[in-house]
C-alpha positions in Angstrom: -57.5 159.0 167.7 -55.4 159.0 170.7 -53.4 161.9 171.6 -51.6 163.9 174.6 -52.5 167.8 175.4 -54.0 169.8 178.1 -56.4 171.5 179.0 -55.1 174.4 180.9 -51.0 175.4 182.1 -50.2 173.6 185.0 -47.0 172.3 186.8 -45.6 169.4 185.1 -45.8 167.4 188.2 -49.3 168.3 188.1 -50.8 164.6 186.4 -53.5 167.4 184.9 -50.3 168.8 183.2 -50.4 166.8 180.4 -53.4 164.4 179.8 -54.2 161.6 177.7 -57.1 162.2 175.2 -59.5 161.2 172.6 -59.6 163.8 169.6 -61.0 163.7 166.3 -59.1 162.7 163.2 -57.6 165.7 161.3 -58.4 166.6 157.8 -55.6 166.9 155.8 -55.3 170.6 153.5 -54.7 170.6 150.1 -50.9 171.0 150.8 -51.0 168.4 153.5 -49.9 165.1 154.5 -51.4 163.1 157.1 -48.9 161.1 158.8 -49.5 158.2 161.7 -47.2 159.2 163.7 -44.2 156.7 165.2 -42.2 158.5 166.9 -41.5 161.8 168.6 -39.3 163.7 170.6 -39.5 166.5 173.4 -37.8 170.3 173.1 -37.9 173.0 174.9 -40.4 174.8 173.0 -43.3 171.8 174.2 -42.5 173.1 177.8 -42.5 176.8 177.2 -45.8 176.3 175.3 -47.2 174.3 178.2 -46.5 176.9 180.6 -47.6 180.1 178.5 -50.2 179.5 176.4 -53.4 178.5 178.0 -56.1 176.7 176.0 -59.5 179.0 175.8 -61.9 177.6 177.4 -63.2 174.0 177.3 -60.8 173.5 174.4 -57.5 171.6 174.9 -54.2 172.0 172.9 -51.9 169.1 171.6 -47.8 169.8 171.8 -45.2 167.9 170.0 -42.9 169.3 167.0 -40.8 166.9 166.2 -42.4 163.6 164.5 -41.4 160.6 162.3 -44.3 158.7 160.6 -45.8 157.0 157.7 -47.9 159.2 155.0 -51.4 157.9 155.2 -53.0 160.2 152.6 -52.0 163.3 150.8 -54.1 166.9 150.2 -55.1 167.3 146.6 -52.4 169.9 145.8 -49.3 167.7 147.1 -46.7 167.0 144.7 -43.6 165.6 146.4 -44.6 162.6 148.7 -47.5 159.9 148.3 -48.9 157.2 150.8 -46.7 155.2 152.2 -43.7 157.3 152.4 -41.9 157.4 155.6 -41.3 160.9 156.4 -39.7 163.3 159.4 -40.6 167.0 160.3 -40.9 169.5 163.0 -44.4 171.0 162.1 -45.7 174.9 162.8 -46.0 176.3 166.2 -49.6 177.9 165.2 -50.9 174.2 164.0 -51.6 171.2 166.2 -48.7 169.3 167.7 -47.9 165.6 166.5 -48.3 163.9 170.3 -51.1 162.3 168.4 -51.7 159.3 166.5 -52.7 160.9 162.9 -51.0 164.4 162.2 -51.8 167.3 159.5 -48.4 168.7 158.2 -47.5 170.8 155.4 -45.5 169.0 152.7 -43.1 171.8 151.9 -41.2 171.3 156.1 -40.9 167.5 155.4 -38.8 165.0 154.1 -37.9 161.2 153.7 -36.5 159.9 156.9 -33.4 158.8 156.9 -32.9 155.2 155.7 -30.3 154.2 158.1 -32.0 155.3 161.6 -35.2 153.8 163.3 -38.4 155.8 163.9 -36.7 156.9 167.0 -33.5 157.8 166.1 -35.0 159.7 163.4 -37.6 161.5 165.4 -34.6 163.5 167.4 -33.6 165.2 164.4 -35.9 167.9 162.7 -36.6 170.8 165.0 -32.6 171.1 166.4 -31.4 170.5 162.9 -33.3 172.9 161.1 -32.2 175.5 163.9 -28.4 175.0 163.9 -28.6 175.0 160.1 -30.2 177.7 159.8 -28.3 179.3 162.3 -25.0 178.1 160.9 -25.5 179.1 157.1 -28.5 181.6 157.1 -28.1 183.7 159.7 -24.3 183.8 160.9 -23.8 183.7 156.9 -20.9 180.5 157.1 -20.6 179.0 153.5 -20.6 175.4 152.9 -17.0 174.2 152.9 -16.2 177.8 155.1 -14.9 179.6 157.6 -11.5 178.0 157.2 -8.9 180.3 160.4 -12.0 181.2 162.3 -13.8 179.6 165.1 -17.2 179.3 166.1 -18.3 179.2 170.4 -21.4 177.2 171.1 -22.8 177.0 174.4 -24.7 174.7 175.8 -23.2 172.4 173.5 -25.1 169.2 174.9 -28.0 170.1 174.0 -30.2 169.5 171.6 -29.7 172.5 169.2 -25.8 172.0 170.4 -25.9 168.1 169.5 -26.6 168.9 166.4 -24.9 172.7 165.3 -21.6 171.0 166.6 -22.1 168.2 163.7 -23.0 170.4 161.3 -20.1 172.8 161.8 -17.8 170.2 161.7 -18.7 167.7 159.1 -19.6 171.5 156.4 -17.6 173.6 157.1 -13.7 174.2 158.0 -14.9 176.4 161.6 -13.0 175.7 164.7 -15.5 174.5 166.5 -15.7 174.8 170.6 -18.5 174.0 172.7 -19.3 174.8 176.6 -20.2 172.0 179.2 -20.1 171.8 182.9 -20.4 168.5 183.9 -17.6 165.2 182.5 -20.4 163.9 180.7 -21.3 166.4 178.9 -18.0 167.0 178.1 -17.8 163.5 176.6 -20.8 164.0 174.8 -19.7 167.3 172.6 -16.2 165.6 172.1 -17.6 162.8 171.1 -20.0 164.4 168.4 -16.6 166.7 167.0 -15.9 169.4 169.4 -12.4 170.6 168.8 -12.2 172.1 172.5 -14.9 172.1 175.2 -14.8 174.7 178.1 -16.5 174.8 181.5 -19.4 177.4 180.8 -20.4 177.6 184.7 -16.7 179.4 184.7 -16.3 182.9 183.1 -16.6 182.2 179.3 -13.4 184.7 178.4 -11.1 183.0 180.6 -11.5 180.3 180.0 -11.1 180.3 176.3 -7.7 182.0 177.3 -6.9 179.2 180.0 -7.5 177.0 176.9 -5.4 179.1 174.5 -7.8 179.5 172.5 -8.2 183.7 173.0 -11.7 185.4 171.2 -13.3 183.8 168.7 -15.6 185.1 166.0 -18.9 183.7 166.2 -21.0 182.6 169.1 -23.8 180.4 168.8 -25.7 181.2 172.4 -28.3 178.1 172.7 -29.0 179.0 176.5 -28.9 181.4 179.1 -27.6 184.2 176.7 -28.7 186.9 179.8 -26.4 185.2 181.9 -23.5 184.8 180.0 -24.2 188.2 177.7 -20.9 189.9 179.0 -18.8 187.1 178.7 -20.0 186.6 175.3 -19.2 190.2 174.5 -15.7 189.9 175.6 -14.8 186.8 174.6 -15.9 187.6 170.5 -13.4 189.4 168.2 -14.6 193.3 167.1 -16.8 192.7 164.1 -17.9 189.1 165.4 -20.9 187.8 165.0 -23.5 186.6 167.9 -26.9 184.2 167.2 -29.2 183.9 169.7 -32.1 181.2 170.3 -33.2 181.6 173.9 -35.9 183.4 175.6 -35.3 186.3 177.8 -37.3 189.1 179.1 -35.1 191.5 177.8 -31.5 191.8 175.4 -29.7 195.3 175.7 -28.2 195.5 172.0 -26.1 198.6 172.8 -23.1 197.2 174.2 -22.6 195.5 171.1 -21.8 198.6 169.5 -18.0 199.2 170.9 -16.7 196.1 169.4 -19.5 195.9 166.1 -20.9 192.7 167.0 -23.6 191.7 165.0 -26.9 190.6 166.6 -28.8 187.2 165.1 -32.1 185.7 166.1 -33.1 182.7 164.9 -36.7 181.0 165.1 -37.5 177.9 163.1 -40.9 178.5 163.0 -40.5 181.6 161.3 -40.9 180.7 157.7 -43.8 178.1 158.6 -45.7 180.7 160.6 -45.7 183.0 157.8 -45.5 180.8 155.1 -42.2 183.1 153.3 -41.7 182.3 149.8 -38.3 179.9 150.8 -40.8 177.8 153.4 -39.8 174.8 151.1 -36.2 175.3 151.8 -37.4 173.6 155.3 -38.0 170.3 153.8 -34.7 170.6 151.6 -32.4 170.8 154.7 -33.8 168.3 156.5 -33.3 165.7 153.1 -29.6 167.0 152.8 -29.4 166.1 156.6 -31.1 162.7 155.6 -28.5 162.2 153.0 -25.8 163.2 155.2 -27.4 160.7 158.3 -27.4 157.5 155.7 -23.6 158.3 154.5 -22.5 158.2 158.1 -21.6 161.5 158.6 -24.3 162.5 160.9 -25.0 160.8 163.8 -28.2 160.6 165.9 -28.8 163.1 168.8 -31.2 160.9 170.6 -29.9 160.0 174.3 -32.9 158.9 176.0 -36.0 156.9 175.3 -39.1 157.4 177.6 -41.1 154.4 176.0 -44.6 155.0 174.2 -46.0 158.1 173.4 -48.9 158.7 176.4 -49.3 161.4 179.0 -47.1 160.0 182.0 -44.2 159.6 179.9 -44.4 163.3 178.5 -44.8 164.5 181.6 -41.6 162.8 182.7 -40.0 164.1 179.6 -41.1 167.5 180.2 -39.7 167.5 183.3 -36.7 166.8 182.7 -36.0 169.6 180.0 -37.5 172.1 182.7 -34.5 170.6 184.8 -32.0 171.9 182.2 -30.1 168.4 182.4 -31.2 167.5 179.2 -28.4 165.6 177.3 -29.0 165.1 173.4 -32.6 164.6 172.8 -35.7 162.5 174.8 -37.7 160.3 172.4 -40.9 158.4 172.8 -42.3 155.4 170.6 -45.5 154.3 169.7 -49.0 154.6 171.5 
């Protein structure tokens, strides 16, 4: 089958970065379906993999979490989805990636695609969504149909994660929802998927909340460069706010959360794949409530940028642009 990996961590504008291959079929496990893939889009976790984890060896490893497809055959111990299903995931960062033609995935972190979106469209969705709702409901806590007086700061609200969290906030829950953005169309971009308020984040966060009359707020959602903005944060939340955290840092000093009794929040999606927890199947259950939510019209499509078919050039150029940290909404790439 064709496929896109590498063979060693390189320099995206290396052409060695990223290299089109031929690899073996994979063999589905028992809780497995193998999907051809369609589509698939690019997050920030493909390039930190790409520049940290080194294949041993001779051996080459395949990126990709975010994949829309048709079920070609199922393990013997799959119960939920049969051939011919069209279905949309984000995989498990300690499997093979879906930048390939066929793809191995456990059943229990998939679901139908939506109806109402094409292959594309779709293929934005899965990773960001199951990390701003989980963020949103499992680890801040919100309930559906809460947080009704209060208001929730995302950053780097243009995003991907952001794209999505800001949607999700608004359309389930009663939060006050502003987002940060430093460039008009940006700006545009989180107004346009519900922000009540966006503020300048390359501006001290705490001012200007006040500037917008908006004062502290009691939950933060940091998305992206949490070290930078870390004091800000601090002051802008309310005593006995809450702070989640997705980003990657070499280091996060918890104690000056302490004065104001801030509570700390990590999430990582792959978590309950990676270990396989006993609510691994609640995975697959968000991403069908999302589905449902997509075909109703409530949730739109974060997809912003298509980089044609799936090969090596074109992930490369995708790469290259989240390493730029100008990503806006999500890059997808179609067929092979």
């Amino acid at each position: 089958m064709k496929a896109v990996g590498y063979r060693q961590s390189l320099p995206i504008d290396d052409p060695a970065s990223l290299e089109d291959l031929e690899l073996p079929e994979p063999t589905p496990a028992a809780r497995d379906l193998l999907v051809r893939v369609k589509a698939i889009s690019v997050n920030p976790v493909d390039t930190k993999v790409r520049k940290n984890a080194a294949p041993e060896a001779g051996q080459v490893k395949v990126l990709g979490w975010d994949a829309v497809g048709i079920v070609e055959a199922v393990g013997p111990q799959v119960g939920g989805f049969r051939p011919g299903d069209r279905v949309y995931y984000a995989g498990s960062v300690i499997r093979p990636g879906a930048n390939s033609e066929l793809h191995a995935v456990d059943e229990r972190i998939a679901a139908l695609a939506p109806r109402t979106l094409d292959d594309a469209q779709a293929a934005a969705l899965p990773l960001t969504t199951i990390t701003a709702y989980e963020l949103l409901f499992d680890r801040l806590g919100v309930a559906k149909g809460g947080g009704a007086g209060q208001t929730l700061l995302v950053t780097g609200g243009a995003g991907g994660v952001g794209s999505i969290l800001i949607q999700l906030a608004r359309q389930l829950t009663q939060l006050r929802v502003i987002a940060t953005a430093s460039r008009p169309e940006t700006r545009d971009w989180c107004l346009s998927l519900g922000a009540h308020a966006v503020i300048d984040h390359s501006r001290p966060l705490a001012a200007e909340l006040k500037a917008a009359g908006i004062g502290q707020v009691d939950r933060v959602a940091s998305l992206t460069q949490t070290q930078q903005h870390y004091a800000q944060i601090i002051e802008a939340l309310k005593p006995q706010g809450q702070l989640a955290v997705i980003d990657d840092m070499p280091v996060l000093d918890a104690m000056p959360l302490k004065t104001k009794s801030i509570s700390l929040h990590w999430e990582m999606m792959f978590a309950r794949s990676r270990f396989e927890t006993p609510d691994m199947p609640r995975q697959g259950e968000l991403l069908a409530e999302v589905a449902a939510l997509v075909d109703a019209g409530r949730i739109r499509t974060t997809a912003n940028a298509s980089f044609g078919a799936i090969n090596a050039a074109n992930l490369r150029r995708a790469h290259a642009l989240i390493e730029s940290g100008r990503a806006q909404g999500k890059v997808v790439l179609e067929g092979f």
